[in-house]
Each structure stands twice: as structure tokens, then as C-alpha cells.
DOKOLNU-668392 format. One record per residue (C-alpha): residue number from 1; x, y, z; residue in three letters. Coordinates in nm, 3 decimals. Layout:
% DOKOLNU-668392
+-----+---------+---------+---------+-----+
|   k |       X |       Y |       Z |   r |
+-----+---------+---------+---------+-----+
| NUM |       X |       Y |       Z | ALA |
...
+-----+---------+---------+---------+-----+
//
This chain:
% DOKOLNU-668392
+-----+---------+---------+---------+-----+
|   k |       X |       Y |       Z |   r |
+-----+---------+---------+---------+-----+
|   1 |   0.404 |  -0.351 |  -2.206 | UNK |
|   2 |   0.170 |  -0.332 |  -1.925 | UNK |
|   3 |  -0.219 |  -0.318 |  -2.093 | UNK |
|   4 |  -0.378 |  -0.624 |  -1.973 | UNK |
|   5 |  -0.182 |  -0.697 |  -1.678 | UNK |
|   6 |  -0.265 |  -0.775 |  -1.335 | UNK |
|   7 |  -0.125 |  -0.655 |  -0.999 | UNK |
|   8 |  -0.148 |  -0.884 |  -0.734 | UNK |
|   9 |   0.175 |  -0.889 |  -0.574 | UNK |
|  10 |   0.448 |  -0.629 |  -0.567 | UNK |
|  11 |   0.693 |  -0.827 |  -0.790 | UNK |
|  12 |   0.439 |  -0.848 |  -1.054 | UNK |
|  13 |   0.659 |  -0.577 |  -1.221 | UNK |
|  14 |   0.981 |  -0.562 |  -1.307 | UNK |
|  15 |   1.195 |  -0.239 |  -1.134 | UNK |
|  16 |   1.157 |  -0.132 |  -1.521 | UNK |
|  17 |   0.814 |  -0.149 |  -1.524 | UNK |
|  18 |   0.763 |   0.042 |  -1.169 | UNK |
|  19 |   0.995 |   0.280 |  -1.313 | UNK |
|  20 |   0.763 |   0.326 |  -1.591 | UNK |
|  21 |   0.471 |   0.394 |  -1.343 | UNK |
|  22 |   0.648 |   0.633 |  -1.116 | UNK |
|  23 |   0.781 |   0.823 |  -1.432 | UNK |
|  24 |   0.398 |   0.831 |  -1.560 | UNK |
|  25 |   0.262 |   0.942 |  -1.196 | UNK |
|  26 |   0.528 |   1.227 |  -1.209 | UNK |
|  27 |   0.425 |   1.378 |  -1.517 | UNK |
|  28 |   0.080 |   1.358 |  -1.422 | UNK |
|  29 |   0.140 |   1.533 |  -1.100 | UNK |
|  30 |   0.315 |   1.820 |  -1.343 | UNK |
|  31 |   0.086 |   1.809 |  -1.593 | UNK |
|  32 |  -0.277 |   1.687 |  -1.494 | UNK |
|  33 |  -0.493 |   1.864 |  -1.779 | UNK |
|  34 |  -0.292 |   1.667 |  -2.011 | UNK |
|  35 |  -0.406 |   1.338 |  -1.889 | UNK |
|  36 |  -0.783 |   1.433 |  -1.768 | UNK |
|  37 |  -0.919 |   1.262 |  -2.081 | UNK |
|  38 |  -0.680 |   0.976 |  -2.143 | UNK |
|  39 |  -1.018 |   0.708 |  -1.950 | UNK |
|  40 |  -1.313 |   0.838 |  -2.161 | UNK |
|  41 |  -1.567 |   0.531 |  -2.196 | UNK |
|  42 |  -1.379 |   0.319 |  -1.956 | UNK |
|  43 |  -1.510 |   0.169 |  -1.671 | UNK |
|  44 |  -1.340 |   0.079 |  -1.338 | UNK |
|  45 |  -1.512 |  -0.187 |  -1.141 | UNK |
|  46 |  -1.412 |  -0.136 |  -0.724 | UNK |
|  47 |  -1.508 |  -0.479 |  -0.560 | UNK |
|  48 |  -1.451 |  -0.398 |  -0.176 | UNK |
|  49 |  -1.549 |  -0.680 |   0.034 | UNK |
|  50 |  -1.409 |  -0.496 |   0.333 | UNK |
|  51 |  -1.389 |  -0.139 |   0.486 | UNK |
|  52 |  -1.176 |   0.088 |   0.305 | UNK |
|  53 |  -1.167 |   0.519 |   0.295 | UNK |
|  54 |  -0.869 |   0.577 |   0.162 | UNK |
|  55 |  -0.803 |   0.335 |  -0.100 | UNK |
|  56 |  -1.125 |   0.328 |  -0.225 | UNK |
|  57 |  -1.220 |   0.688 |  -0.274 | UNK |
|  58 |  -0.861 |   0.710 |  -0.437 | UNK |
|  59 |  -0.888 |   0.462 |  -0.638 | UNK |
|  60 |  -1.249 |   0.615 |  -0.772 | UNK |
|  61 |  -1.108 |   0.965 |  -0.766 | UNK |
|  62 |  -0.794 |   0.844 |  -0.958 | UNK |
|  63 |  -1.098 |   0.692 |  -1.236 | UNK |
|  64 |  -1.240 |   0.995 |  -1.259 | UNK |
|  65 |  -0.974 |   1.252 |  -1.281 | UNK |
|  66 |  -0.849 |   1.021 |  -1.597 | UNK |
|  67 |  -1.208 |   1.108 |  -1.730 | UNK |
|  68 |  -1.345 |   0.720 |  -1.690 | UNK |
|  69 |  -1.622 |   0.583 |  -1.425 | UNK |
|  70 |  -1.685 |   0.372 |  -1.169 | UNK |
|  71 |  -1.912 |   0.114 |  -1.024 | UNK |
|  72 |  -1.911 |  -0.153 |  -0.783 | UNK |
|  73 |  -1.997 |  -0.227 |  -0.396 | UNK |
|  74 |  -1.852 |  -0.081 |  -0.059 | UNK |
|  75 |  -1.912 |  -0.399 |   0.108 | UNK |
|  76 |  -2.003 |  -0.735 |   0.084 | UNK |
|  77 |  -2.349 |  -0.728 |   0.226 | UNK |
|  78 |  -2.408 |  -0.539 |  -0.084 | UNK |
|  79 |  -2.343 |  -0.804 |  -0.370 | UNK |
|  80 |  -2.416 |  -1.165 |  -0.432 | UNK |
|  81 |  -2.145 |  -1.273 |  -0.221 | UNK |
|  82 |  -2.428 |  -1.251 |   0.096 | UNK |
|  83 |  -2.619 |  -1.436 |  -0.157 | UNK |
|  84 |  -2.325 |  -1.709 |  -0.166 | UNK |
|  85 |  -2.159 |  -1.634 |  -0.521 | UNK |
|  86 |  -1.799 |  -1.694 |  -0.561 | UNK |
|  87 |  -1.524 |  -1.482 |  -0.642 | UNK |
|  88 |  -1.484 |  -1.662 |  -0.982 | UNK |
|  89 |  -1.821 |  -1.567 |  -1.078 | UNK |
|  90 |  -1.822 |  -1.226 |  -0.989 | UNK |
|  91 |  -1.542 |  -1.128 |  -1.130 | UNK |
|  92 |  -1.664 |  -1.298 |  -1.457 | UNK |
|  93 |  -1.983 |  -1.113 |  -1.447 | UNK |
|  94 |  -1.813 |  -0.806 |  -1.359 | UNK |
|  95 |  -1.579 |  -0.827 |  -1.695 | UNK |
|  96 |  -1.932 |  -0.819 |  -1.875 | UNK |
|  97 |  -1.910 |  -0.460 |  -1.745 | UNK |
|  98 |  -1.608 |  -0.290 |  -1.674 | UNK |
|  99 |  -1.291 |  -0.275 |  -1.839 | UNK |
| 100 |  -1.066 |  -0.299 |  -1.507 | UNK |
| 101 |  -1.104 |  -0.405 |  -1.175 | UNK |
| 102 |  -0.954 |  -0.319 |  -0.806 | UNK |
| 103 |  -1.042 |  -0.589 |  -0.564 | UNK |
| 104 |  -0.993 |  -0.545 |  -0.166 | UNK |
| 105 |  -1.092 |  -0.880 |   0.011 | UNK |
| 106 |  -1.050 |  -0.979 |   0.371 | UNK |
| 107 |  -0.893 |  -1.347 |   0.236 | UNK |
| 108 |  -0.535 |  -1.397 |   0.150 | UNK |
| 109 |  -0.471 |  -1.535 |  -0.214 | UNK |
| 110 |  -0.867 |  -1.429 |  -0.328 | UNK |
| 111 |  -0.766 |  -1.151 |  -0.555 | UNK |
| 112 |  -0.529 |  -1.410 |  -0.689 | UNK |
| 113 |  -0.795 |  -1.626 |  -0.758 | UNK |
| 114 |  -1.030 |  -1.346 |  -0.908 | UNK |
| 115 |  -0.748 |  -1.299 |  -1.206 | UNK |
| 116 |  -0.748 |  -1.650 |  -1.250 | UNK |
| 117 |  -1.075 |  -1.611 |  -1.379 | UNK |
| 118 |  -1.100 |  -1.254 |  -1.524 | UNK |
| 119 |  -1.118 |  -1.106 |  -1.863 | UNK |
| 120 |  -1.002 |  -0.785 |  -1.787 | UNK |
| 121 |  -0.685 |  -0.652 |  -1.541 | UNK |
| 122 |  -0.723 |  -0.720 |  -1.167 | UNK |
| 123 |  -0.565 |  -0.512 |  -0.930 | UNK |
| 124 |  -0.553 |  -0.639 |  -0.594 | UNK |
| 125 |  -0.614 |  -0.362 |  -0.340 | UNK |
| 126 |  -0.576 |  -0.527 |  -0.010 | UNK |
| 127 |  -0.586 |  -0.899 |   0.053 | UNK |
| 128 |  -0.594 |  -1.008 |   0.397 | UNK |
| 129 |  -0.284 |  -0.959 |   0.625 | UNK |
| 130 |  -0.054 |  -1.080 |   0.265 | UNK |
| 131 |   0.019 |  -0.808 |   0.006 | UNK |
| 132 |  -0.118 |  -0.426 |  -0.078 | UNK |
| 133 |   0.087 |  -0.330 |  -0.397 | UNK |
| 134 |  -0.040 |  -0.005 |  -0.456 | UNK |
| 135 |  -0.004 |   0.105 |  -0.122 | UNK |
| 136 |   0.361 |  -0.023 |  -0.198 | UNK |
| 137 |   0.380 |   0.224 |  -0.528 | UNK |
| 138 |   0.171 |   0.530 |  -0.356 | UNK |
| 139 |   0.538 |   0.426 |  -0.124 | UNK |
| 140 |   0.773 |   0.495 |  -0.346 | UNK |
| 141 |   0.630 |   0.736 |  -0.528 | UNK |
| 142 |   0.657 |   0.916 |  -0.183 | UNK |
| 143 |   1.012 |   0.818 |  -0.127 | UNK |
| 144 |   1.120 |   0.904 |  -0.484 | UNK |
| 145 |   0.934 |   1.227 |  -0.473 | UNK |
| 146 |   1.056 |   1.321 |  -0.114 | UNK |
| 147 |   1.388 |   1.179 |  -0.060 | UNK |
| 148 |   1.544 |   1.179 |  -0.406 | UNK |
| 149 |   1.582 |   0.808 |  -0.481 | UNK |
| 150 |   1.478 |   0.461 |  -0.386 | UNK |
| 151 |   1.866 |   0.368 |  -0.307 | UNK |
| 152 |   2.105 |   0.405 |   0.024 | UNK |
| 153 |   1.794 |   0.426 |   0.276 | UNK |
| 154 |   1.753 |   0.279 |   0.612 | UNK |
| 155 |   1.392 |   0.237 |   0.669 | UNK |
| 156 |   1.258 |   0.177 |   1.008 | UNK |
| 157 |   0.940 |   0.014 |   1.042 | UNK |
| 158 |   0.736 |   0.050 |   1.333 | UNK |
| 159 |   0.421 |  -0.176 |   1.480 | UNK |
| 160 |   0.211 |  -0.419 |   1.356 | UNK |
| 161 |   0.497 |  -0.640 |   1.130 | UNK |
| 162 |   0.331 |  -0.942 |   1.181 | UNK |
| 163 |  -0.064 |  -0.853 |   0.987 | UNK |
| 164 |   0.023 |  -0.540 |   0.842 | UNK |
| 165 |   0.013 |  -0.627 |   0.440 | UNK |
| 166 |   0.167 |  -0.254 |   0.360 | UNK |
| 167 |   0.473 |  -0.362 |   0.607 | UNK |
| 168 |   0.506 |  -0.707 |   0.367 | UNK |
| 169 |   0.441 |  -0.565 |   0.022 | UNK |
| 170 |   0.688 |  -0.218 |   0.097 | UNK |
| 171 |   0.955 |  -0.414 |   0.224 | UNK |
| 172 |   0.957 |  -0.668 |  -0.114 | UNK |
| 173 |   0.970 |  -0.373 |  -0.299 | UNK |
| 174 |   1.236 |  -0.185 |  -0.090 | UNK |
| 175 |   1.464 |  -0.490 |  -0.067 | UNK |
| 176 |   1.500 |  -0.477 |  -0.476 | UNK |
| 177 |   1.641 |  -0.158 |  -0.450 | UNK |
| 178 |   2.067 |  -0.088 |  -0.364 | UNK |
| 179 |   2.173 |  -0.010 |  -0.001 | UNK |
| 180 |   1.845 |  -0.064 |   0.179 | UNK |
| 181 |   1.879 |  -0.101 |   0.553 | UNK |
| 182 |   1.572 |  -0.216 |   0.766 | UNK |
| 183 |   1.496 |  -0.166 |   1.082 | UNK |
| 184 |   1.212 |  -0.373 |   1.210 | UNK |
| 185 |   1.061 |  -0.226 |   1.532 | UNK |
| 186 |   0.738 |  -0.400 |   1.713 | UNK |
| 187 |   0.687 |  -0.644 |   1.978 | UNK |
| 188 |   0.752 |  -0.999 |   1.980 | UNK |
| 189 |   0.394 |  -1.114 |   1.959 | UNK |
| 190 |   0.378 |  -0.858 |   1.609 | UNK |
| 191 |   0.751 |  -0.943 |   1.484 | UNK |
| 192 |   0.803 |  -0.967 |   1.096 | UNK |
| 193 |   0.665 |  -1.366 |   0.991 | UNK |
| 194 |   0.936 |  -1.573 |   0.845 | UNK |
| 195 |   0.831 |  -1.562 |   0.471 | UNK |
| 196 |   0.919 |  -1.229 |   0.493 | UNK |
| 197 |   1.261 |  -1.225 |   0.713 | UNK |
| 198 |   1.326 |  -1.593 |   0.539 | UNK |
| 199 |   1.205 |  -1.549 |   0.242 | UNK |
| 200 |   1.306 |  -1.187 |   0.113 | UNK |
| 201 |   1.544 |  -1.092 |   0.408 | UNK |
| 202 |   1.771 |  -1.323 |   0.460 | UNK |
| 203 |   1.766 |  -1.490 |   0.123 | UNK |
| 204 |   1.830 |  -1.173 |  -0.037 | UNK |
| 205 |   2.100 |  -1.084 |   0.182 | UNK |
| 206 |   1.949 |  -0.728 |   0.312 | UNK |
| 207 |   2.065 |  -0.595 |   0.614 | UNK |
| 208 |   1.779 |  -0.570 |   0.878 | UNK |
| 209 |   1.807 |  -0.517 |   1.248 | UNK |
| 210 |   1.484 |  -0.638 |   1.467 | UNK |
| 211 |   1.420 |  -0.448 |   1.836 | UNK |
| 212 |   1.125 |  -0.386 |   2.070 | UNK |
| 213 |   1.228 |   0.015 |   2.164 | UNK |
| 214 |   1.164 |   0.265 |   1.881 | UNK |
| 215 |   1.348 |   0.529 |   2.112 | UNK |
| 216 |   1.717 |   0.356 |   2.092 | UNK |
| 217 |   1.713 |   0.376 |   1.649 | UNK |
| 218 |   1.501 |   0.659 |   1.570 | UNK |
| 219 |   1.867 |   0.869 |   1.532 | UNK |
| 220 |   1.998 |   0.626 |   1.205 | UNK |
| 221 |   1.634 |   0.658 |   0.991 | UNK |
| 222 |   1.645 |   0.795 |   0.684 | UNK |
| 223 |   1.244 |   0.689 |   0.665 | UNK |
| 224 |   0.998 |   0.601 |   0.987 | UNK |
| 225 |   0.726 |   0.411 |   0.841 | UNK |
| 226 |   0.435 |   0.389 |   1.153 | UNK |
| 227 |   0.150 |   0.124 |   1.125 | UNK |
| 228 |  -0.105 |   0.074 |   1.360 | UNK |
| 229 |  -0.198 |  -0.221 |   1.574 | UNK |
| 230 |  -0.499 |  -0.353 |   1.366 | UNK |
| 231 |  -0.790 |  -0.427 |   1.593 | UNK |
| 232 |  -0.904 |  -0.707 |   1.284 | UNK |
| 233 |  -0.660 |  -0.878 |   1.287 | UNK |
| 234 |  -0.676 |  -1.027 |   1.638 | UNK |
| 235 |  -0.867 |  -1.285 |   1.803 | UNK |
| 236 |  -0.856 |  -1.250 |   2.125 | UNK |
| 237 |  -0.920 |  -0.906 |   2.234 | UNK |
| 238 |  -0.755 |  -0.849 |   2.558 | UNK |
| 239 |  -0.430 |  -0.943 |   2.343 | UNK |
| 240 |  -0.528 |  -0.612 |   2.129 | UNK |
| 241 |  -0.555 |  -0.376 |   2.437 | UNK |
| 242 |  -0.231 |  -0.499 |   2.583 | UNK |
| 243 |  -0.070 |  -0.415 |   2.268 | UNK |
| 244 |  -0.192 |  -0.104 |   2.093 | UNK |
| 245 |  -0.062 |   0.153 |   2.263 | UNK |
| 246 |   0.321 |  -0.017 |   2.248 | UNK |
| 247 |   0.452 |   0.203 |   2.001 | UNK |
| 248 |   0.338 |   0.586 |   1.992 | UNK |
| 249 |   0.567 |   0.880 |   1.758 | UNK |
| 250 |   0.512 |   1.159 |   1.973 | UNK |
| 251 |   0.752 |   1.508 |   1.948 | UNK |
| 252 |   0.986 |   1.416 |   2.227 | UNK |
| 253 |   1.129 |   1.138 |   1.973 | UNK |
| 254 |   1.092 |   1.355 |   1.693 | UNK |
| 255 |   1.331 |   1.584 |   1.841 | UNK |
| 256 |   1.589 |   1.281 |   1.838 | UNK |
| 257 |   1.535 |   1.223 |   1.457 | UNK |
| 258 |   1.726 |   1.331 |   1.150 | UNK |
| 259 |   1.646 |   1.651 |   1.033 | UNK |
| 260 |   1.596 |   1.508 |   0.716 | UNK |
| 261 |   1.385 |   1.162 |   0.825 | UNK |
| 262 |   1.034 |   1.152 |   0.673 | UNK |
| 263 |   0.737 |   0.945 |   0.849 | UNK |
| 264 |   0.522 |   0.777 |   0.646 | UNK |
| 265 |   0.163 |   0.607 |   0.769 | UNK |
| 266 |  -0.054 |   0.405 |   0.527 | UNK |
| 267 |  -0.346 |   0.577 |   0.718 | UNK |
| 268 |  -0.558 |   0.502 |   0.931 | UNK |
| 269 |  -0.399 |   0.613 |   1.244 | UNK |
| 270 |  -0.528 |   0.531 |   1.580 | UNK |
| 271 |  -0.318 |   0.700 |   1.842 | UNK |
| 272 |   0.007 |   0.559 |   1.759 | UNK |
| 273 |   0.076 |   0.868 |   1.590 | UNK |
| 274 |   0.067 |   1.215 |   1.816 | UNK |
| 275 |  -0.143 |   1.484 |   1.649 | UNK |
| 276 |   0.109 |   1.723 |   1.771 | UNK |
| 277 |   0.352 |   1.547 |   1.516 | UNK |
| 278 |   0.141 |   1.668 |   1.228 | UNK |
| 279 |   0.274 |   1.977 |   1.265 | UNK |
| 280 |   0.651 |   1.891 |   1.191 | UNK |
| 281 |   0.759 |   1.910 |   0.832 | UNK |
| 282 |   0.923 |   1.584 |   0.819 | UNK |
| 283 |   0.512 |   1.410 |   0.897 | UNK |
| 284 |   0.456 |   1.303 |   0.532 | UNK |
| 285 |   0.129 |   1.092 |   0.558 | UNK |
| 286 |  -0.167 |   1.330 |   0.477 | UNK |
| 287 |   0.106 |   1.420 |   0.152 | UNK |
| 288 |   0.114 |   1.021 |   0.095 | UNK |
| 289 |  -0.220 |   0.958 |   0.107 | UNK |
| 290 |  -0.229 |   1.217 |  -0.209 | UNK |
| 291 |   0.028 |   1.074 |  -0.373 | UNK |
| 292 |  -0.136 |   0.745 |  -0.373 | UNK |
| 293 |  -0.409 |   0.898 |  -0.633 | UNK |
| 294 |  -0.168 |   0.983 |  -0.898 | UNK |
| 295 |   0.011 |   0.619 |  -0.838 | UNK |
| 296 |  -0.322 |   0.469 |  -0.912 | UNK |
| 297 |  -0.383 |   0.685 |  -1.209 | UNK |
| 298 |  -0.074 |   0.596 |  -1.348 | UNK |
| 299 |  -0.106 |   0.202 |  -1.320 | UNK |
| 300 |  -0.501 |   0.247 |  -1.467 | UNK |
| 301 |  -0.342 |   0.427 |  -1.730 | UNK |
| 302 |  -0.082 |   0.170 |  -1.796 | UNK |
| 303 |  -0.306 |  -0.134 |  -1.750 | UNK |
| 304 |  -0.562 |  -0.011 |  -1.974 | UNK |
| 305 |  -0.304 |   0.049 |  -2.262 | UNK |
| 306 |  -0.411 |   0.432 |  -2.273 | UNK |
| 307 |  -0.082 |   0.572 |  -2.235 | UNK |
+-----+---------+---------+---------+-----+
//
């Protein structure tokens, strides 16, 4: 059972219980009148303490398409936190309210901390450069939906390895499954860190290759998963101009792809996607992005014990 859970790191969840939520998302992408009720008089609570468009208004729109509602904050400027409250107290005080909770936070380990301390279930919807795990479903809910099963892939992965919290969380989740290849693609300065190469990688005995040029392995992906260079995540900005424009998927290496590859994109692109690529039937991330709603329904549903 999954009512009263928290998600704050992909293996959270058994590959039984994201079974469970894939199954549920599916049915609710066949069937969505049959669920548009399934929330009445619950309340989600979105505590954003960062920028967000896409997982935000998804995770409101999933809230509301279930037939609940939603309150909370955009940014931080807008709660007690400018006023100096802790995370332990707001989510408290926010349990008063709601009856579930998706945190996004700029810190590593703080949505952690919030379900330390919370009464009802804490999602954690972005923490720092460390996990995202329901970008990582809204992933293979695209995989499993697109390519037929979560098995016998090799997954390239392209840009920022090194801050991008997608890149860490999707290749946990990917390494559970059989036959996974990776293909780790980015420059030096953004490589993979080592408690993800260490830690998952090599412990776990996956196969992964690790090169600079996208152009010399773009012919073996089953899967092209783009990031971009994250302007936030850097220090020193002179380090961010040399680097964002390393890695750009344009149509001249499209045309040296499987016919059958899919690229994915958590969104937002910069430029390291070409528009011109949005055109070819095998660019996937505007069809993502949507199934990251149903995802999201599914795990409220699940969380809150409603299905």
C-alpha cells in the first residue's frame, strides 16, 4: 500500500509499486472521466521555493483534473521562509491544511527533512542538483508508453551529468530495470559525480560508456535523453558561457539516429535542442511533458489512498 507515503527519492518504491503507478497513469490516460472525481475535498499543498513552469502547473493541473485543490506559494519571497521560518515548521503548519504536499527546494536533503516532520505525504519535486522522482516516473511512463518496455534499452544521456537531478534520479531508476545500457555524454567539467557512477553504476554492475562527442554514439541509442547546461547551478559565470553551447541535437545528427530512437528533454530547453528537431517524430518532449500530468495524478491518487 502506498496512502501515506512519501516520495523523496526514486527508490522509495519498490519496481512493484512503480508498476502500480504506471498501470494507474495508463488507465487514466484511457479513461479520464472515470477518475475526475476520485480528489473531491482534498487539498494539495505546492511549496515551491524555486522557479518551476512545468512541474508546478502539472502538478496543480494533475490536482484538479482528480477533482481536488490547491494552495501554496510560487516562491519563497512569498511565505515565512523570507520571514526566517524553517522547513520543519512550515510543513507542520501546512499539514493543518492540506492533505498532501509537493515540495521543490533549491537545498539538497530539505524535502527530506520536511517529511521528517510532516503529517501528511511529501513529495519531493526537485531538490537541489540531488533527486527529481517524478520527473523520473513522468520518464518511464514515457518509455513504457513509447518504446514498449523499461528492459533491453541503451539510453544515452547528453549534458549537464554533473547538476542535473533528472540525469541522477532517471538513471537509479533505469539501472533497476534488465539490459540497460548507458551512455553518458557531457564534458569533463559536467561528467556523472561518483555517487552515481560508484554508487549505482559500478556497484550494480550496469554497463555504461562515458565520452565527450555526442556525434560518434548517437547510431546505438535506443533513447537520447538531452539536458541543458543549467545557468544555476554555476558559480562562476564565464565557466557557464564556455560550456553551454557544447552539446546541441540539431537534424544533421538526427539523420544518423535509429529510426526508432526517441529524445526525451525534462524541459526547459535553451538552445541545446534545434527547433527544427521538433518537427521529427522521434522528438518526444512536448509529449513528455504531458505525460508527466497523468504520472502525478496517479501517485496523488495512490498516496492519498483514493484508488
Amino acid at each position: 500500500m502506498l496512502k501515506g507515503r512519501h516520495l523523496i527519492d526514486p527508490m522509495d518504491f519498490t519496481l512493484e509499486e512503480i508498476q502500480e503507478i504506471l498501470v494507474l497513469s495508463e488507465e487514466i490516460i484511457l479513461n479520464p472521466n472515470d477518475y475526475s472525481d476520485i480528489c473531491k475535498g482534498k487539498i494539495l499543498a505546492n511549496l515551491f521555493y524555486e522557479p518551476s513552469t512545468r512541474t508546478r502547473f502539472s502538478f496543480e493541473a494533475a490536482m484538479l483534473r482528480l477533482g481536488g485543490q490547491v494552495i501554496g506559494f510560487s516562491e519563497a519571497i512569498s511565505s515565512s521562509v523570507s520571514k526566517g521560518e524553517s522547513i520543519a515548521d512550515t510543513i507542520r503548519t501546512v499539514g493543518c491544511y492540506a492533505d498532501i504536499s509537493a515540495i521543490r527546494h533549491p537545498k539538497e536533503g530539505s524535502s527530506k527533512i520536511a517529511s521528517q516532520y510532516s503529517s501528511i505525504p511529501v513529495i519531493n519535486a526537485g531538490d537541489g542538483g540531488h533527486q527529481h522522482p517524478t520527473q523520473t516516473l513522468t520518464d518511464l511512463l514515457t518509455i513504457k508508453s513509447i518504446k514498449g518496455n523499461l528492459d533491453n534499452n541503451v539510453i544515452g544521456i547528453c549534458g549537464d551529468l554533473k547538476f542535473g537531478r533528472t540525469v541522477h534520479s532517471l538513471i537509479k531508476s533505469m539501472s533497476r530495470y534488465k539490459n540497460n545500457k548507458f551512455v553518458l555524454i557531457s564534458p569533463k567539467k559536467l561528467s556523472i559525480p561518483d555517487y552515481i557512477s560508484k554508487e549505482v553504476l559500478k556497484k550494480n554492475n550496469i554497463e555504461y560508456l562515458e565520452i565527450e562527442k555526442m556525434d560518434d554514439v548517437i547510431k546505438d541509442l535506443d533513447i537520447l535523453y538531452m539536458t541543458r547546461v543549467q545557468k544555476e547551478r554555476f558559480f562562476n559565470e564565464d565557466e557557464y558561457l564556455k560550456l553551454k553551447d557544447s552539446y546541441i541535437l540539431n537534424k544533421e545528427k538526427m539523420n544518423k539516429a535509429k529510426e526508432d530512437m526517441i529524445v526525451m528533454h525534462p524541459l526547459p530547453r535553451v538552445n541545446e535542442i534545434s527547433y527544427e528537431v521538433d518537427e521529427d517524430p522521434r522528438a518526444c518532449y512536448f509529449e513528455q511533458a504531458k505525460y508527466g500530468m497523468y504520472a502525478r495524478m496517479a501517485l496523488i491518487a495512490k498516496l492519498l489512498g483514493v484508488n
